[in-house]
C-alpha positions as CSV (number, residue, x, y, z in Angstrom):
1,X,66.2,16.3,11.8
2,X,64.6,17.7,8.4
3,X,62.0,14.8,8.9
4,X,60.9,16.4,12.3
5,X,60.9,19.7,11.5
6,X,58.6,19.5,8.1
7,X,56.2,16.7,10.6
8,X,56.1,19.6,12.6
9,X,55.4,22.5,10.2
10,X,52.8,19.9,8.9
11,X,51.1,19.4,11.9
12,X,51.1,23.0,12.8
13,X,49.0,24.2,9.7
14,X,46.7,20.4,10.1
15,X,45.9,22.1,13.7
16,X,44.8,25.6,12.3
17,X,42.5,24.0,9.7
18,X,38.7,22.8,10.1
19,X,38.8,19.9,8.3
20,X,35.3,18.6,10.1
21,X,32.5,17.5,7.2
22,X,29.4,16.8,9.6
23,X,26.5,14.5,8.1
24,X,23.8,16.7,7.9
25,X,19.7,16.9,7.0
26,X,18.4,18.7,4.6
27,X,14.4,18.9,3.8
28,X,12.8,20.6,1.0
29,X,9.0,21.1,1.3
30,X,6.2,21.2,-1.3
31,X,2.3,22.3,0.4
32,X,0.2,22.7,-2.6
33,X,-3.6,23.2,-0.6
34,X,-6.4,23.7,-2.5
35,X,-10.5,23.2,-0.8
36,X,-13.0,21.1,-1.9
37,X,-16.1,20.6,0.0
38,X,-16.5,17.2,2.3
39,X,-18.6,13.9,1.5
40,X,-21.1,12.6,4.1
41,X,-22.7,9.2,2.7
42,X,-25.5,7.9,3.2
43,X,-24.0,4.5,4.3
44,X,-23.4,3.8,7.8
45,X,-19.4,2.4,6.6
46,X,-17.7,3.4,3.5
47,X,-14.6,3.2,2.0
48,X,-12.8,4.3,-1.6
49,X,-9.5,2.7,-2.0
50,X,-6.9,3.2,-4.9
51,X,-5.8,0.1,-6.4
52,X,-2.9,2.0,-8.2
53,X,-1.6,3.8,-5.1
54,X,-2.6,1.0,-2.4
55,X,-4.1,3.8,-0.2
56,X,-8.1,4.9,1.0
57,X,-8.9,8.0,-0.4
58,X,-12.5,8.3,1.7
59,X,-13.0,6.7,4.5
60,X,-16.3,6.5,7.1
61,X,-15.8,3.7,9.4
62,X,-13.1,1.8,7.0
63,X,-11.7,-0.4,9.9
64,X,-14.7,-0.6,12.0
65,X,-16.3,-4.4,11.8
66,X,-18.8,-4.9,9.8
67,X,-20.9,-8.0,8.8
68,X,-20.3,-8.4,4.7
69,X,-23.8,-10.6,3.9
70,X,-23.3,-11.7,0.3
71,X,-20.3,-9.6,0.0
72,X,-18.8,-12.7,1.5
73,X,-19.5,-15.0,-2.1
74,X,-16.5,-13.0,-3.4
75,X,-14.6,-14.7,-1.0
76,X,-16.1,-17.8,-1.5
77,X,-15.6,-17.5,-4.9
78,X,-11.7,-17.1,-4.7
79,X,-11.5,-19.7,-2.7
80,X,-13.4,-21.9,-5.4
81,X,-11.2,-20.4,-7.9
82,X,-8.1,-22.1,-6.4
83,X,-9.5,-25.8,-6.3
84,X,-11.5,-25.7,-9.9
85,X,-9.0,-27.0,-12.7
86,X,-11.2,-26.6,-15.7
87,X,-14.1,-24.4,-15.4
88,X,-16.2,-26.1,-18.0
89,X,-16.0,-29.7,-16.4
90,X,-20.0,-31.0,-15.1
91,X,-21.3,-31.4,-11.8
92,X,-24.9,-32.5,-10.3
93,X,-26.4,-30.5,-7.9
94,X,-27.3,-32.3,-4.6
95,X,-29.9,-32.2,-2.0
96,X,-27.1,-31.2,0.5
97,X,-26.6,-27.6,-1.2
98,X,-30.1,-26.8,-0.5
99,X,-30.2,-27.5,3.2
100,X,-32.0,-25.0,5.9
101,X,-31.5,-22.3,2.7
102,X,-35.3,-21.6,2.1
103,X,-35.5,-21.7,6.1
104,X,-33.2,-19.0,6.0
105,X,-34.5,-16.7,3.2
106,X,-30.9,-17.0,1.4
107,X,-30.8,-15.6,-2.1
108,X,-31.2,-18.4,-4.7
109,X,-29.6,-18.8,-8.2
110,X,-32.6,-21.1,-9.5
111,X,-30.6,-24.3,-9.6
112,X,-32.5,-27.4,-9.3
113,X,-31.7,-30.5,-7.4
114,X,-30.2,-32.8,-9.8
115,X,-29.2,-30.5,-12.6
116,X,-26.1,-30.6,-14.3
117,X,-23.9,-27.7,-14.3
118,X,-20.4,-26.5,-14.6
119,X,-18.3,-24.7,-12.4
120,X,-18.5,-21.6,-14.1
121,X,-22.0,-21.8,-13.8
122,X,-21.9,-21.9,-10.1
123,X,-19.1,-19.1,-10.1
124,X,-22.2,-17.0,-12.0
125,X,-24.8,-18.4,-9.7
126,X,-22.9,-17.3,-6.7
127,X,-21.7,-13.8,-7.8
128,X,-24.6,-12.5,-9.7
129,X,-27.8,-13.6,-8.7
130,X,-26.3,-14.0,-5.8
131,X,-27.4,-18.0,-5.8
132,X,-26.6,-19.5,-2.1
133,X,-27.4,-23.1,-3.7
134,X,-24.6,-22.3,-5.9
135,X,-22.1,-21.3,-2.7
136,X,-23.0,-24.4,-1.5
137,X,-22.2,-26.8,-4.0
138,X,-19.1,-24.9,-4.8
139,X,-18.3,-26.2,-1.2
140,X,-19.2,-29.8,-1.7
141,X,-17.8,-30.3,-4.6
142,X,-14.4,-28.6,-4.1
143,X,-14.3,-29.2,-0.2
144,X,-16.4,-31.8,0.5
145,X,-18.3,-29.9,2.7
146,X,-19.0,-26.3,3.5
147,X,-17.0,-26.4,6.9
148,X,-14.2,-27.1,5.0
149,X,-14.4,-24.5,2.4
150,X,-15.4,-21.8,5.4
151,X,-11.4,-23.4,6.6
152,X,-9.9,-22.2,3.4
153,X,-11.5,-18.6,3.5
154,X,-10.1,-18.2,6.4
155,X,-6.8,-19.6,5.7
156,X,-7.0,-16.9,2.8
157,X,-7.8,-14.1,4.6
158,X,-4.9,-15.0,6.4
159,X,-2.7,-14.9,3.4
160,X,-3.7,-11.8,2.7
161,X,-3.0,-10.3,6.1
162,X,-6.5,-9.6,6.6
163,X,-6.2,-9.4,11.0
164,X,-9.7,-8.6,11.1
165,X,-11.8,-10.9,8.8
166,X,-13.5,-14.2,9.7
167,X,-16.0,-16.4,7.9
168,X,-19.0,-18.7,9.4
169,X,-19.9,-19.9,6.2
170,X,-20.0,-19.7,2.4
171,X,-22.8,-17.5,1.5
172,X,-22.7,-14.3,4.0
173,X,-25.7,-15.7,6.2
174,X,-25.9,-14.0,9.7
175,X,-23.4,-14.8,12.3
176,X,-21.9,-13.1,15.2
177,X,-18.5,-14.8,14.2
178,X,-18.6,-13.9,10.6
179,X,-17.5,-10.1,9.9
180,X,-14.4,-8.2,8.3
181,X,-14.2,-4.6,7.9
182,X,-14.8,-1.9,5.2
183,X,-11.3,-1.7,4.0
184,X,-10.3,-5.3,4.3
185,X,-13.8,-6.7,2.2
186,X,-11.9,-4.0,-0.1
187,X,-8.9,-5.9,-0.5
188,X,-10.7,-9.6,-0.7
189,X,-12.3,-7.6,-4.2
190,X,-8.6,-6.1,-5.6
191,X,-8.0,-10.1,-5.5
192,X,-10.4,-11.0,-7.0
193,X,-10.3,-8.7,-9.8
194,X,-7.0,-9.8,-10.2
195,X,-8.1,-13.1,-11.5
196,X,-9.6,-12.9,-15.0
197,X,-12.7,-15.2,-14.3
198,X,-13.9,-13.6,-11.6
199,X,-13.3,-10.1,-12.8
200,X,-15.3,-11.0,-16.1
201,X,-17.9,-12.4,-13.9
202,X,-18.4,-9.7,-11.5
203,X,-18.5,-6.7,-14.5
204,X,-21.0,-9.2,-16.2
205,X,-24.9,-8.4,-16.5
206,X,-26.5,-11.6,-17.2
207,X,-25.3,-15.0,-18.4
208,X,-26.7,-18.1,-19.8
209,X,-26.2,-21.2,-18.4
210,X,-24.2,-23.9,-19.8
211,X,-27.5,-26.2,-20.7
212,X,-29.5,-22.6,-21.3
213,X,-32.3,-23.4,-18.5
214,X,-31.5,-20.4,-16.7
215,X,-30.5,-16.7,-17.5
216,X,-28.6,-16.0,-14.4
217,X,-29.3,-11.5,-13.8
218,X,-26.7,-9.8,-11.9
219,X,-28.2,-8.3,-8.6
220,X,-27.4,-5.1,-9.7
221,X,-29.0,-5.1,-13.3
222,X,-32.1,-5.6,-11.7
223,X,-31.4,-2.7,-9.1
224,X,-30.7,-0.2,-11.9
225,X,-34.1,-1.3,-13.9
226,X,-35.8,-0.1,-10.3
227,X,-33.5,3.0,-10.4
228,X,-34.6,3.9,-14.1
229,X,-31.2,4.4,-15.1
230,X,-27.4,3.4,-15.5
231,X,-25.3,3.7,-12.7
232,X,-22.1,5.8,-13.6
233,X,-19.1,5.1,-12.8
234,X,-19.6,1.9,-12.1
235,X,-18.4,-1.2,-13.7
236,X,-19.3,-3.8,-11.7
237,X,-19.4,-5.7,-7.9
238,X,-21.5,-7.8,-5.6
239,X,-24.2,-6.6,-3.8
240,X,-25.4,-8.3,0.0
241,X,-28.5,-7.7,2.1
242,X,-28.8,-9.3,5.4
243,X,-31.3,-7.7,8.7
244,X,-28.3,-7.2,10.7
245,X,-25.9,-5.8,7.8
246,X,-28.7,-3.5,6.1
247,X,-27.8,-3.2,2.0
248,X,-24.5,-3.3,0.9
249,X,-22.5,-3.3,-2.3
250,X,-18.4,-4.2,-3.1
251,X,-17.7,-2.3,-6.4
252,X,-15.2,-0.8,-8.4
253,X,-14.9,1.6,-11.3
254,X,-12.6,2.5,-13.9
255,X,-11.6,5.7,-15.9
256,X,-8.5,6.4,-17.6
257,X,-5.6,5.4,-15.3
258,X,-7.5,4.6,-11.8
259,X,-9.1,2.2,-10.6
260,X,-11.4,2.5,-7.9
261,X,-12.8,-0.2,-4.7
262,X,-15.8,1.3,-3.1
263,X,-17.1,-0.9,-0.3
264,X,-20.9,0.9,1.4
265,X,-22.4,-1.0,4.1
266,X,-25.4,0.0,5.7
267,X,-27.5,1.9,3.7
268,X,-31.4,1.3,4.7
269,X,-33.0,0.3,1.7
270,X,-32.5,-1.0,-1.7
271,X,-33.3,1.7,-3.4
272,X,-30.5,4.1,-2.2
273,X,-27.7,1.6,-2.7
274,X,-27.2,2.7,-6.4
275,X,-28.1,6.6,-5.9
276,X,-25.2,6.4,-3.2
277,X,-22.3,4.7,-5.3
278,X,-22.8,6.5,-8.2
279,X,-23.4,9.8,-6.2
280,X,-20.2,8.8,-4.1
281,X,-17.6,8.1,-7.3
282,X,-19.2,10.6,-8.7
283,X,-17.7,13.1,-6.0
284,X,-14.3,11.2,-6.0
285,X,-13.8,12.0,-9.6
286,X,-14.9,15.4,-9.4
287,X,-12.8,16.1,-6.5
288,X,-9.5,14.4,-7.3
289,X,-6.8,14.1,-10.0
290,X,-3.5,12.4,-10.5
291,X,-1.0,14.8,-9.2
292,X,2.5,14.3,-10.0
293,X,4.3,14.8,-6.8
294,X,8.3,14.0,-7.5
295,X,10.0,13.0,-10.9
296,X,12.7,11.1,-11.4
297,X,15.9,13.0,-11.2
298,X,14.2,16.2,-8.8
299,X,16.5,17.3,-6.2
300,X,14.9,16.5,-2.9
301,X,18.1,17.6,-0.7
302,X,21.6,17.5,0.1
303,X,24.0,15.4,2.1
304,X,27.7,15.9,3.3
305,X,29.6,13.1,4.4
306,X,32.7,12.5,6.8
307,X,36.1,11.9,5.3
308,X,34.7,12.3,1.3
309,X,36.5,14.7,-0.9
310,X,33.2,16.5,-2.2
311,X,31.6,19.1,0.8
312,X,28.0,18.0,-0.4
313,X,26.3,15.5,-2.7
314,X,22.8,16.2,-4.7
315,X,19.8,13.3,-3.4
316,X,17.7,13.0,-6.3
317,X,14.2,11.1,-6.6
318,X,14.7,7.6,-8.5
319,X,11.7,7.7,-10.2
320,X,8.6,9.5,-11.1
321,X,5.5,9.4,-8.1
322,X,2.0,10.3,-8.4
323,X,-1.3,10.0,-6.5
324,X,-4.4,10.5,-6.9
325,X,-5.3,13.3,-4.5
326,X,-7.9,15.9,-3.2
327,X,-8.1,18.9,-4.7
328,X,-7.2,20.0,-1.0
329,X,-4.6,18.2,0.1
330,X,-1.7,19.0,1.4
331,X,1.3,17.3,0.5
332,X,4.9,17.4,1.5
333,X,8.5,15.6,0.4
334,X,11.1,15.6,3.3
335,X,14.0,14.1,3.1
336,X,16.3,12.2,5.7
337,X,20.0,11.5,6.0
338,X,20.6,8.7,7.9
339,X,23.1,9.8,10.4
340,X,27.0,9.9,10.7
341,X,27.4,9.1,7.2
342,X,31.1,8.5,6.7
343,X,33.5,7.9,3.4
344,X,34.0,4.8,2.5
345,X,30.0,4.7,1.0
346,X,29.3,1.5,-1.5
347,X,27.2,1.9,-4.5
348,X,24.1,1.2,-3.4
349,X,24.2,1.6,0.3
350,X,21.3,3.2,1.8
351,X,22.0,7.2,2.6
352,X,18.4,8.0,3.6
353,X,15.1,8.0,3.4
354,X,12.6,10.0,1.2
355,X,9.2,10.8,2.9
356,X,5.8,11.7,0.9
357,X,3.0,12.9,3.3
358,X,-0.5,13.4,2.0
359,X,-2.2,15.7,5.1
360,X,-1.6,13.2,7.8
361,X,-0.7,10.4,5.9
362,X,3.1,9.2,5.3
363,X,2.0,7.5,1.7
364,X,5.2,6.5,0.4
365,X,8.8,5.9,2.6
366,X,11.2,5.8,0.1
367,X,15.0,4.0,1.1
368,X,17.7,6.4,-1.1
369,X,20.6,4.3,-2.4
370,X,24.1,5.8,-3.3
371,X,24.2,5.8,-6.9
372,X,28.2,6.0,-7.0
373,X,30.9,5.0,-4.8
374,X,32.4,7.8,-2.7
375,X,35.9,7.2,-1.5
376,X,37.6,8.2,1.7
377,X,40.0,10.7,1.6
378,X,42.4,9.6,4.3
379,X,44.2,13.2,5.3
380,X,41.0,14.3,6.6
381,X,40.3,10.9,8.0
382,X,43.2,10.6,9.9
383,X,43.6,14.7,10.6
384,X,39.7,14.4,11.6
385,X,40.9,11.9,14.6
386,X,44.3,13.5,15.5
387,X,42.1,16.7,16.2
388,X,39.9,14.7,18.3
389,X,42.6,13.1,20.1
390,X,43.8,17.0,20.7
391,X,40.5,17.9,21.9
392,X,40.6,14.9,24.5
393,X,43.8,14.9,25.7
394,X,45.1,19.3,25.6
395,X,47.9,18.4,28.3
396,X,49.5,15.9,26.2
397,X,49.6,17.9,22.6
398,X,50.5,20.9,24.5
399,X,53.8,19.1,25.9
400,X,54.3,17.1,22.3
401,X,54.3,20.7,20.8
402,X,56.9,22.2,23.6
403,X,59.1,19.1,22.3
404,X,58.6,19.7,18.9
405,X,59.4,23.2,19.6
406,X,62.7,22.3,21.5
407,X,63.7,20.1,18.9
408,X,63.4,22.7,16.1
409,X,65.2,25.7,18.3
410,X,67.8,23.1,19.0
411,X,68.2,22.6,15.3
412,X,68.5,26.0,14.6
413,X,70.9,26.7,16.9
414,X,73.3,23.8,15.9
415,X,73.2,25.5,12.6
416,X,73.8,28.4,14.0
417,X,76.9,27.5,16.4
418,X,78.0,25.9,13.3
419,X,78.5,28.9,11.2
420,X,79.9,30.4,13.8
């Protein structure tokens, strides 16, 4: 009978408590807004993309489709890249290389029919004077034939996820069929500067040949003789010119910490191509900065969970983030708690989801793990699901507590009669 009265006494108080912890979401926003005037280029398409935070930071047209012109030898020369084991071993040039090119009014390196080069020659025949002859027998050589080094371009803009990108040929030639965007002849560069050859290539001015017949001038060296000047800001890049894609230049540019892709296609002469990319980074750098927007260990929000002894827990950023940003834009952290979070949590479950939005843009989605275990407290389990078994059912805990009732006025009165 003690047993059923302190059960009952127990329950009594368990039913007068709110012992509900709800999972909740909590957001803490940061806005800082500046203005900074806007950039209209020149170019019919342009992009700027950050290598460092994977995102485009100006944009005209930067997923419209575009035909690349020699643009396209960067590709050509990745693809080169991958089938040339040592760069200094000797090849002849053929007859085939030269085929319907002088028909076609395609850029020549100055390679002659017979010559002995290496493959890094042709790598600097095709990227800096722009050489088609040297596309060519990078194909033959490698390939066996140009349709078959065209196959492997594409096969590596597939690997690189690149949905709207398709090559013809080797050497950026017009056709219908052979186009890519702004933003995705962006990425084919950030490869290719990730390979030390071609990045020491494409930043190069001139280079001497292997038998020192030819000094092979980078497109742009002679551009910036025309334009009286050096170009600043930029490092280096591959310039294309075809009737159908007007002038057009892949470059990038590095200062301090960032690193820069600028893709312009478009432009109407060959004069403006250098005015515009330097005028363009130019603007960029004036009008952004590395902004830190979370470090590690900031508190971006609270959580409570079901059944855990603590009412809340601190979320905290793992690590450090930063962007380069406009002076005017507007950036916010939210965070999310995934919902119905309940005790038992495991050390490194995910618990919600961290959100950084430049203006429009969701930049970064950061999955929050639990840093510590967090145990269930089994009263308020248990108590959490007898109240909503209560809530569910009235008619049967009122008549449960009319019993328990009974039973503890019947024990009071036996105790009383037996006093008596």
């Amino acid at each position: 009978m003690k047993k059923i009265l302190l059960i009952s006494i127990l329950t009594c108080c368990f039913l007068g408590s709110n012992f509900h912890v709800a999972a909740e979401e909590t957001v803490e926003e940061t806005t800082p807004t500046t203005t900074s005037a806007n950039y209209n280029s020149q170019a019919s398409h342009a992009v700027v993309y950050d290598v460092q935070d994977q995102r485009i930071i100006y944009d005209k047209g930067a997923n419209d489709q575009i035909y690349p012109a020699s643009m396209t030898k960067i590709m050509t020369s990745i693809v080169a890249l991958d089938k040339i084991d040592d760069l200094d071993q000797k090849v002849e040039m053929s007859a085939e290389a030269f085929v319907g090119l002088k028909e076609a009014n395609a850029s020549m390196a100055g390679f002659k029919e017979g010559q002995v080069v290496t493959y890094r020659d042709l790598l600097a025949g095709t990227l800096l004077p722009s050489g088609a002859e040297a596309s060519n027998q990078l194909a033959l050589s490698l390939y066996g034939s140009v349709d078959k080094m065209v196959e492997a371009m594409n096969d590596k803009a597939e690997e690189l996820n690149l949905k709207h990108t398709h090559f013809m040929n080797t050497t950026g030639l017009h056709d219908d069929n052979h186009y890519t965007t702004p933003y995705e002849m962006a990425k084919i560069l950030e490869y290719a500067l990730d390979q030390k050859e071609l990045y020491s290539l494409l930043e190069t001015d001139a280079y001497n040949t292997s038998d020192n017949s030819l000094t092979l001038k980078h497109t742009t060296t002679q551009m910036e003789s025309d334009y009286d000047a050096s170009i600043l800001y930029f490092e280096g890049g591959k310039t294309g010119y075809t009737l159908e894609a007007q002038y057009c230049l892949a470059s990038f540019s590095t200062d301090e910490e960032e690193r820069l892709i600028m893709v312009v296609q478009g432009l109407p002469s060959r004069s403006a191509v250098l005015p515009e990319v330097e005028s363009l980074y130019k603007y960029i750098y004036e009008n952004n900065d590395r902004t830190q927007v979370l470090k590690k260990g900031d508190n971006v929000g609270e959580i409570s969970v079901l059944y855990s002894d603590d009412d809340t827990y601190t979320i905290t950023s793992p690590k450090d983030y930063s962007y380069f940003l406009s002076n005017d834009a507007e950036v916010t952290v939210t965070f999310k708690a995934k919902k119905d979070l309940e005790a038992p949590i495991k050390k490194g479950q995910v618990i919600g989801t961290i959100s950084i939005k430049v203006d429009d843009e969701v930049v970064e989605e950061i999955k929050v793990k639990a840093t510590q275990k967090i145990e269930r407290n089994n009263l308020k389990y248990y108590v959490h699901y007898f109240s909503v078994y209560a809530d569910n059912n009235p008619l049967v805990i009122i008549l449960n507590g009319a019993t328990i009732m009974l039973l503890v006025i019947f024990v009071i009165y036996r105790r009383i009669m037996r006093k008596l």
